[in-house]
Z-matrix of the N, CA and C atoms (Angstrom, degrees):
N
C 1 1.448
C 2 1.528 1 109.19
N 3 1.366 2 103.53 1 129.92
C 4 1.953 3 99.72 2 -166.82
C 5 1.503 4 88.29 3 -97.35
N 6 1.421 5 124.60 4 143.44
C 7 1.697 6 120.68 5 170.23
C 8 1.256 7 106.20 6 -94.68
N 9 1.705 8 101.17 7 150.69
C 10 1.822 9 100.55 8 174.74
C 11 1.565 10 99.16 9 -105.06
N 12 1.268 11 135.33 10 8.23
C 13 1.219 12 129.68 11 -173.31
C 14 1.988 13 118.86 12 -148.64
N 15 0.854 14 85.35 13 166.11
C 16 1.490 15 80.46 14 179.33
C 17 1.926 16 115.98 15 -155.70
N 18 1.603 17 101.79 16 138.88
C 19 1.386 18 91.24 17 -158.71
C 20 1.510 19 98.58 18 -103.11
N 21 1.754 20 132.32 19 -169.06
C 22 1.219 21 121.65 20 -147.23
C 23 1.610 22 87.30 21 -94.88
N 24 1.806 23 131.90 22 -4.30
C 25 1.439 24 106.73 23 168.82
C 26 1.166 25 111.03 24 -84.78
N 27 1.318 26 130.68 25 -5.48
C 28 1.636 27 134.18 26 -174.09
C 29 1.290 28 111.88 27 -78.58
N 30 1.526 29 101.99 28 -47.03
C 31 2.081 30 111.85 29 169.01
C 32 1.111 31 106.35 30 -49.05
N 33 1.122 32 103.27 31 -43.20
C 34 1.744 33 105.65 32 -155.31
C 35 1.715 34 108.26 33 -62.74
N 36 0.998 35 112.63 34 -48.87
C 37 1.355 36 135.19 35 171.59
C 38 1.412 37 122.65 36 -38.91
N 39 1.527 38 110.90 37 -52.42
C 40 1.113 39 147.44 38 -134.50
C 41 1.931 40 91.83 39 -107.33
N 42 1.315 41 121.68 40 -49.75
C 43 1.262 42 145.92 41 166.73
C 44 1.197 43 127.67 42 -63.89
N 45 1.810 44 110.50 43 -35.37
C 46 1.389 45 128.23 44 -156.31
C 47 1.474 46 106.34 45 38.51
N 48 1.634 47 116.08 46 74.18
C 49 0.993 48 112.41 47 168.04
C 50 1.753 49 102.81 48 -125.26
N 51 1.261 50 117.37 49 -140.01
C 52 1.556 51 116.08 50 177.17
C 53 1.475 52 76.54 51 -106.89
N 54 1.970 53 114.59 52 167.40
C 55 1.209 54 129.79 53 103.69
C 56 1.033 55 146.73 54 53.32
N 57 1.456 56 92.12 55 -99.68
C 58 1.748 57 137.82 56 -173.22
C 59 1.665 58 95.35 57 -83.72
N 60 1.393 59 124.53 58 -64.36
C 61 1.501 60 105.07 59 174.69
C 62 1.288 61 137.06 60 -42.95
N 63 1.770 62 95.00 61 -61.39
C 64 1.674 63 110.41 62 150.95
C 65 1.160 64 119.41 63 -4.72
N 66 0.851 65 108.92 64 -87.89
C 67 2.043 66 132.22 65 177.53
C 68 1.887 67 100.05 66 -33.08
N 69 1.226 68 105.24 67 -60.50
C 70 1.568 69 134.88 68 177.69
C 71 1.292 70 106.85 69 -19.08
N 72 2.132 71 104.05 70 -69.10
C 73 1.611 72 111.47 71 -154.18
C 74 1.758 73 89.30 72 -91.56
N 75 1.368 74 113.68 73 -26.66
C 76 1.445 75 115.04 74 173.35
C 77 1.557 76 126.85 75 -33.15
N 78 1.835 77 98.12 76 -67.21
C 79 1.209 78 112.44 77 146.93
C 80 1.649 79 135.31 78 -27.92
N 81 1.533 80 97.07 79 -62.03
C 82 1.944 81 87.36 80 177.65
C 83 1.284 82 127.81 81 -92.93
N 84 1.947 83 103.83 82 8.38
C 85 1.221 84 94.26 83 156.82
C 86 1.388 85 126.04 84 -99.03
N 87 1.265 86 109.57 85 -11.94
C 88 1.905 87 115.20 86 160.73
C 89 1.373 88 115.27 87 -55.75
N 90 1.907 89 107.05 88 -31.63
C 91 1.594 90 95.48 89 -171.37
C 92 1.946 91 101.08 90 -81.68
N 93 1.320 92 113.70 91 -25.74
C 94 1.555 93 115.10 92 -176.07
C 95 1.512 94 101.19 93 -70.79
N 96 1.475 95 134.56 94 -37.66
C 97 1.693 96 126.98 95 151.40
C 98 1.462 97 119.72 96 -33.62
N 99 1.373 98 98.94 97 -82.75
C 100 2.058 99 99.43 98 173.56
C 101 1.496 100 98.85 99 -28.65
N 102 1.336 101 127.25 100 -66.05
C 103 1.286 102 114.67 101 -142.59
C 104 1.600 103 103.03 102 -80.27
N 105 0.996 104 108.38 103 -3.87
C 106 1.716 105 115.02 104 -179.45
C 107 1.852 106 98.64 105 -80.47
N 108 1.280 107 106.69 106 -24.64
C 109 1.791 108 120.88 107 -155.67
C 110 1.214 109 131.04 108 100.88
N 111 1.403 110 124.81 109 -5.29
C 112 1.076 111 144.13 110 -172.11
C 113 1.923 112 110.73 111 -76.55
N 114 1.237 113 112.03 112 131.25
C 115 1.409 114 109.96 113 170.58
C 116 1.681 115 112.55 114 -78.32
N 117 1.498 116 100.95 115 111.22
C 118 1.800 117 105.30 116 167.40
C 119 1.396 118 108.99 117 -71.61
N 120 1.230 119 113.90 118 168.33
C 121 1.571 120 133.47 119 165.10
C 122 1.246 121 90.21 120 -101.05
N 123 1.803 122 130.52 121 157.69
C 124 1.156 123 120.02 122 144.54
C 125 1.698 124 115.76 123 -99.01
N 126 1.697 125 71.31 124 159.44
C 127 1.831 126 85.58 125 -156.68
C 128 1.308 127 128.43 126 34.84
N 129 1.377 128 113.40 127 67.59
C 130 1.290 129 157.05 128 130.95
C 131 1.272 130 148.00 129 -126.05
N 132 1.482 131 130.84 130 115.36
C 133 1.724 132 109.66 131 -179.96
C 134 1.779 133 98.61 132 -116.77
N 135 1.029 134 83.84 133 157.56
C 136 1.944 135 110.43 134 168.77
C 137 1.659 136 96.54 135 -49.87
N 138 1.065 137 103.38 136 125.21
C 139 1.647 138 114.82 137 152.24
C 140 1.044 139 133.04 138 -46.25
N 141 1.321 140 105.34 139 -34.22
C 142 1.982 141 121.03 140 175.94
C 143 1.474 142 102.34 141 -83.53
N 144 1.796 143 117.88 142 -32.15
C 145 1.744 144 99.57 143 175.86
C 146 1.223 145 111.55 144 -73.40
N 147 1.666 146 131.24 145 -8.49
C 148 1.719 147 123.66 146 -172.01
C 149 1.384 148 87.67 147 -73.64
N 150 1.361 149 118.66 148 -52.56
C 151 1.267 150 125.47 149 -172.94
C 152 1.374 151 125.42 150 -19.73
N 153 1.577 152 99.17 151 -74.38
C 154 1.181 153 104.75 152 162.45
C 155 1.405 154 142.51 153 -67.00
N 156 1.651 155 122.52 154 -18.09
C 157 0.906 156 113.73 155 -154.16
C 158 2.044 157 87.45 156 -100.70
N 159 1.492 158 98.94 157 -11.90
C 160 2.047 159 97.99 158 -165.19
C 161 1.681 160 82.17 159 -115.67
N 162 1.387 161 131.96 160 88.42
C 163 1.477 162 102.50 161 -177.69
C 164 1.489 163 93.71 162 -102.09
N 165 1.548 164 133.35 163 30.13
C 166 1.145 165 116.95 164 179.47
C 167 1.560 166 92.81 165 -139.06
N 168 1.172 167 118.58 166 54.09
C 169 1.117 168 148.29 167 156.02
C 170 1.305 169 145.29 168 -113.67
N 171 1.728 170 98.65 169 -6.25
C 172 1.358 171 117.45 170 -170.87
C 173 1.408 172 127.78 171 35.69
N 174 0.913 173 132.45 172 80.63
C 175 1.692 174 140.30 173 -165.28
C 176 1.878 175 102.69 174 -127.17
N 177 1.444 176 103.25 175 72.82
C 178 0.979 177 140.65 176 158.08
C 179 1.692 178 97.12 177 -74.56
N 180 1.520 179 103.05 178 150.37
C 181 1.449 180 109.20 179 178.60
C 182 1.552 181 95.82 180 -80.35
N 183 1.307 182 152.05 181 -56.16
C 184 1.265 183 139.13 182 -167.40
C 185 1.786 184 93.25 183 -56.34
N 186 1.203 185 142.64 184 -44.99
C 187 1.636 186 132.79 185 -166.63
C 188 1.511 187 96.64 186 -54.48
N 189 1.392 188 101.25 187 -58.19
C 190 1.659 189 118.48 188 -174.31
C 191 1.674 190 89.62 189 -25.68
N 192 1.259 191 100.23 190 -88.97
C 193 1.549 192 124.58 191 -153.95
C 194 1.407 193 101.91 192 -35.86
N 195 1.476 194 129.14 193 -46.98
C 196 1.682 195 133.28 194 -147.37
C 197 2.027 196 66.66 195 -85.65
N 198 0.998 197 132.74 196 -92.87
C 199 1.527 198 124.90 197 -156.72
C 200 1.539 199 117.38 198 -31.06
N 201 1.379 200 105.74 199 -22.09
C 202 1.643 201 87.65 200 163.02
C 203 1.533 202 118.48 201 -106.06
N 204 0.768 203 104.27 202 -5.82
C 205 1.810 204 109.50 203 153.66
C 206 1.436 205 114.43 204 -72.02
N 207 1.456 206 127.78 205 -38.53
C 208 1.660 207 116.13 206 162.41
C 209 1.458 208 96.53 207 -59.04
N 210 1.188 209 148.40 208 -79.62
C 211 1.613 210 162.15 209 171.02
C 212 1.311 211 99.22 210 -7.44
N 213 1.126 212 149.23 211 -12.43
C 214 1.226 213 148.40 212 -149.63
C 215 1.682 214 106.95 213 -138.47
N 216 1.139 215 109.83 214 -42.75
C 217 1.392 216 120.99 215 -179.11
C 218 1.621 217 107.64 216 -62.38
């Protein structure tokens, strides 16, 4: 299953950051959507904006997937 979204425990994971940041960059990238015109979800972003915005993070859908399988464990 490929995800189109990702919530602030998935970043978090995904980042090795806290949580609480998660939530953080989540936040200002929903507000940089609105202001683009775009309808955000809250606390959710597009998979393609992590993409772009972490590209040295590698967020390949197989990376995706194994980080929420640690998340799960």
């Amino acid at each position: 299953m490929i995800k189109n979204s990702l919530q602030s425990k998935e970043l978090a994971v995904i980042l090795s950051v806290s949580k609480s940041k998660a939530g953080q960059i989540i936040r200002e990238l929903n507000k940089e959507l609105e202001d683009e015109g775009y309808i955000a979800i809250r606390g959710r972003i597009p998979v393609q904006l992590a993409r772009e915005k972490f590209p040295y993070h590698g967020l390949s859908d197989e990376r995706i997937m194994e980080a929420l399988k640690k998340e799960n464990e």
